[in-house]
C-alpha positions in Angstrom: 14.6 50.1 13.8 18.3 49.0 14.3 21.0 49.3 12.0 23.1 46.4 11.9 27.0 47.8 10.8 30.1 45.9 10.4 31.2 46.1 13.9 27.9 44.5 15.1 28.1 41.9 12.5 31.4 40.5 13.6 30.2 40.1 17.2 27.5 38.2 16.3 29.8 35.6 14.4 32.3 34.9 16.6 29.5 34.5 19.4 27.9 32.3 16.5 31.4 30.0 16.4 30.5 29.2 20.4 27.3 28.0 19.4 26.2 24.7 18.6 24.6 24.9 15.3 21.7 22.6 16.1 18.6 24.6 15.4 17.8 28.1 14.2 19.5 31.5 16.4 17.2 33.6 16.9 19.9 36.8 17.4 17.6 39.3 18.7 14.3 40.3 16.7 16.4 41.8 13.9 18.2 39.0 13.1 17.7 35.3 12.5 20.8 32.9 11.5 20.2 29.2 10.5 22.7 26.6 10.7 25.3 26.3 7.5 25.1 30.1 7.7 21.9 31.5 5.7 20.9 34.6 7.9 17.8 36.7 7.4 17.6 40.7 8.8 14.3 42.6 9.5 16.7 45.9 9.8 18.6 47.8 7.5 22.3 46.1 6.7 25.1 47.6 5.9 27.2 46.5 2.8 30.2 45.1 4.6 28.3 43.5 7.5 25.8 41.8 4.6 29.5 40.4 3.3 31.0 39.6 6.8 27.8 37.4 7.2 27.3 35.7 3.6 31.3 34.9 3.5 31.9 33.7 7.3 28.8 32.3 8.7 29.2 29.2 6.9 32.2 28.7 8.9 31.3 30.3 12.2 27.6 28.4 12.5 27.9 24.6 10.3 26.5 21.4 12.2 29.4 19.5 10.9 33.5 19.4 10.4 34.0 22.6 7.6 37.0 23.4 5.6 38.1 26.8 4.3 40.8 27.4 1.9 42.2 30.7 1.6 44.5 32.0 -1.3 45.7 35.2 -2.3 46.9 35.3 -6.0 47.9 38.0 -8.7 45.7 37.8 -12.4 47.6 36.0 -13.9 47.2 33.6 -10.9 50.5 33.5 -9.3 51.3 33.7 -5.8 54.7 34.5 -5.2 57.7 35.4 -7.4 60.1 32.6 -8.5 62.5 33.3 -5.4 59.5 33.1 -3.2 58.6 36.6 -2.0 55.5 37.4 -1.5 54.7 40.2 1.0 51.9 41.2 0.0 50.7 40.0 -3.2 47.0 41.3 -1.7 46.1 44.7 -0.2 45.6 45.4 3.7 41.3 44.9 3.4 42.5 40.7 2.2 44.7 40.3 4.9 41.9 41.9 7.7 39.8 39.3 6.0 42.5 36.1 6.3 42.7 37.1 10.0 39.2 37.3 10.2 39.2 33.3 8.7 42.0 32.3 11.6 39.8 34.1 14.8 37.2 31.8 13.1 39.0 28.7 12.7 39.6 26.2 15.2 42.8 25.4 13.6 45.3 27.0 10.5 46.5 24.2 8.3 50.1 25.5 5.9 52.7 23.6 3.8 56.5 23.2 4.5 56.9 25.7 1.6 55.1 27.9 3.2 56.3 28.4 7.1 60.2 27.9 5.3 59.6 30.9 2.7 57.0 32.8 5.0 58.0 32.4 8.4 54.3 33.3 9.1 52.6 33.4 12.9 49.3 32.4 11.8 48.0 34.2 14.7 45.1 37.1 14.5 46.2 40.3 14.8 44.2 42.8 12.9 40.9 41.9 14.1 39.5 40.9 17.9 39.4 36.9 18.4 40.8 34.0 19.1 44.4 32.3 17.6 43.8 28.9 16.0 45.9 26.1 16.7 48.6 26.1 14.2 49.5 22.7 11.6 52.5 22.5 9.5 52.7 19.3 7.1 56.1 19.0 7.0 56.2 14.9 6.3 60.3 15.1 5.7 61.0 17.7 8.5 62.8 20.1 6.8 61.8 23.5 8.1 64.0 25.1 10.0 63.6 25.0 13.9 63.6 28.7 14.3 60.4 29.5 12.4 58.1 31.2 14.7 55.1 29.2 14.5 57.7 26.6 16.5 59.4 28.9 18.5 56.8 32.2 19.4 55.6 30.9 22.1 52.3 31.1 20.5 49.3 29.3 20.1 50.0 25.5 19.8 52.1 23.8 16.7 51.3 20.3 15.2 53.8 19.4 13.4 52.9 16.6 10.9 55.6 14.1 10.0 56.4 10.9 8.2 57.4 8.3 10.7 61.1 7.8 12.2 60.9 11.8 11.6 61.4 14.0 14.5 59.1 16.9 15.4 60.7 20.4 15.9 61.6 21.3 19.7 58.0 23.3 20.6 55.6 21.8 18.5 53.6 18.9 19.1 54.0 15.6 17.1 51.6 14.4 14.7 52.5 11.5 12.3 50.7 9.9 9.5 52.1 6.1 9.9 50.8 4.3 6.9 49.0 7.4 5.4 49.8 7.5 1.6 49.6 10.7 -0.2 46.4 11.2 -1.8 45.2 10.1 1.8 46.7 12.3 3.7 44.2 15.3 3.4 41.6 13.1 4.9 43.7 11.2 7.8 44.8 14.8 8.9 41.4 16.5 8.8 40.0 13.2 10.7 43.2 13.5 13.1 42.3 17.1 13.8 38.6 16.4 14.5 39.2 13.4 16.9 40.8 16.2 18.8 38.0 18.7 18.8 39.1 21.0 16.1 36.4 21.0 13.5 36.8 24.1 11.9 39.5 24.3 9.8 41.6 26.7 7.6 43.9 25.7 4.9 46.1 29.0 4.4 48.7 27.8 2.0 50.8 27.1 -0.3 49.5 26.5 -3.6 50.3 22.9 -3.0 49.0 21.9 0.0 45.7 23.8 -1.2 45.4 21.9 -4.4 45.5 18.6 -2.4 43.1 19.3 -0.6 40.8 20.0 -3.1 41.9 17.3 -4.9 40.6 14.9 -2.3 37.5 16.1 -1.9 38.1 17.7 1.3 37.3 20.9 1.1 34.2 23.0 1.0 34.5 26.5 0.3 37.6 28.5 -1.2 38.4 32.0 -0.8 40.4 32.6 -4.0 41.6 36.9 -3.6 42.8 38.4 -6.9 44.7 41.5 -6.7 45.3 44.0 -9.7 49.1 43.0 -10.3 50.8 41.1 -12.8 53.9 39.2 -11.7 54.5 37.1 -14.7 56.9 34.0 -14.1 56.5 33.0 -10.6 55.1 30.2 -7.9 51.3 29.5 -9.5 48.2 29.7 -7.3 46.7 26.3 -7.8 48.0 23.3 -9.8 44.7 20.6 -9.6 44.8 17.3 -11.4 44.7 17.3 -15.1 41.5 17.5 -17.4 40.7 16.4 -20.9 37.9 18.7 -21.7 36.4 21.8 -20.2 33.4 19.9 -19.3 35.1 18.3 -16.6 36.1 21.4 -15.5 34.4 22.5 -11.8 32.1 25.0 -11.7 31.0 25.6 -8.3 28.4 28.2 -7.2 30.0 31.6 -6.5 30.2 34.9 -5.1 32.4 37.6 -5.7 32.9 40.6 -3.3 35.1 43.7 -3.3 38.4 44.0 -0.9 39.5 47.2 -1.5 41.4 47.1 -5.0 41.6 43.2 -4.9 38.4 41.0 -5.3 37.5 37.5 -3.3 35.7 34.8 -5.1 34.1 32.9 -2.5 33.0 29.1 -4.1 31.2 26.4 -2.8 33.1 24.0 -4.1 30.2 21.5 -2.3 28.3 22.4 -5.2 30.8 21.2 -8.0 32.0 17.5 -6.7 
């Protein structure tokens, strides 16, 4: 009987993001994959490929537009110091697993914040696959030109800005006329689809992450703690205010080991 290890496990999910998820896959007769991700094995399965397949299915195999967030924070739920820095808040195993979200990903959505304090590629890098197409929302145009996601020659850029605002040189244009901002999560996510990118990756900051949510628009976060306490600092997310703990979400989880950090994978589906 086959054993099905970690490297056989990520080939049959990105071949499962260049499927249509219409019907049950029959992989091969040791494996069986249905659509939204559940997968069944009539082999033996190694730990890490049983977590490649229960955190990245549901993004590599869904019928239907899906949204991952992704956010790497200390314990006490910060993800940057004050002045911004933040390489690397989370260990090497959490960053193989972000670049493992962007091969999947049909597009890598960040904040201004982000690309100006960052400078980030949003390309993959530690693992085999595919570079998404890169968004900024930058609705004032304020980062710099010379970031790299504008000027690397890359992957495409959309650049997301308010009207009468000009993209940067190397990035495409994409404006929200009329779009205020509690509807912008949802005009950009229906923007991107209209285009053919359906699979979609919100990578940062805190901000833009915690609007996304807030709208609804968002089905699964990846919320990586590592064992480090910055104290004072830029916080993780900052979601609209409650009055009581029982308004609090509770979405179904699973937690998983990275190394020293842990990921929290939630279904935030189930707590809307």
């Amino acid at each position: 009987m086959p054993f099905i290890d970690n490297t056989y496990a990520w080939r049959v999910i990105r071949d499962a993001r260049r499927r249509a998820a219409d019907d049950i896959w029959r992989v091969d007769r040791a494996l069986t994959i249905e659509p939204g991700g559940r997968w069944a094995a009539d082999a033996p399965v190694e730990a890490e490929a049983a977590f490649l397949f229960d955190s990245l299915l549901p993004l590599a195999f869904c019928r239907r537009d899906h949204v991952v967030a992704q956010l790497g924070q200390s314990l006490d739920g910060r993800i940057a110091t004050a002045s911004g820095h933040s390489h690397y808040v989370t260990g090497e195993p959490s960053r193989v697993h972000l670049h493992r979200l962007r091969a999947l990903a049909d597009v890598v959505i960040v904040g201004a914040g982000t690309v100006d304090a960052d400078d980030p590629q949003l390309t993959v890098r530690h693992v085999a696959g595919d570079d998404p197409v890169r968004v900024v929302l930058d609705p004032r145009a304020r980062v710099p030109a010379d970031r790299r996601v504008f000027s690397d020659g890359g992957p495409p850029t959309w650049h997301v800005v308010a009207p009468g605002q000009a993209a940067a040189p190397g990035a495409l244009p994409l404006p929200m006329a009329g779009t205020d901002s509690d509807g912008l999560p949802r005009a950009i996510l229906d923007a991107l689809a209209e285009r053919g990118l359906h699979r979609v990756l919100i990578e940062g900051g805190g901000v833009t992450i915690s609007r996304f949510i807030d709208a609804g628009c968002v089905d699964r976060l990846h919320t990586v703690v590592a064992p480090l306490l910055i104290g004072s600092g830029r916080p993780g997310l900052a979601l609209a205010e409650i009055e009581t703990l029982h308004q609090a979400r509770r979405p179904r989880c699973r937690s998983y080991a990275l190394g020293e950090d842990r990921l929290y994978d939630l279904d935030l589906r189930t707590s809307r």
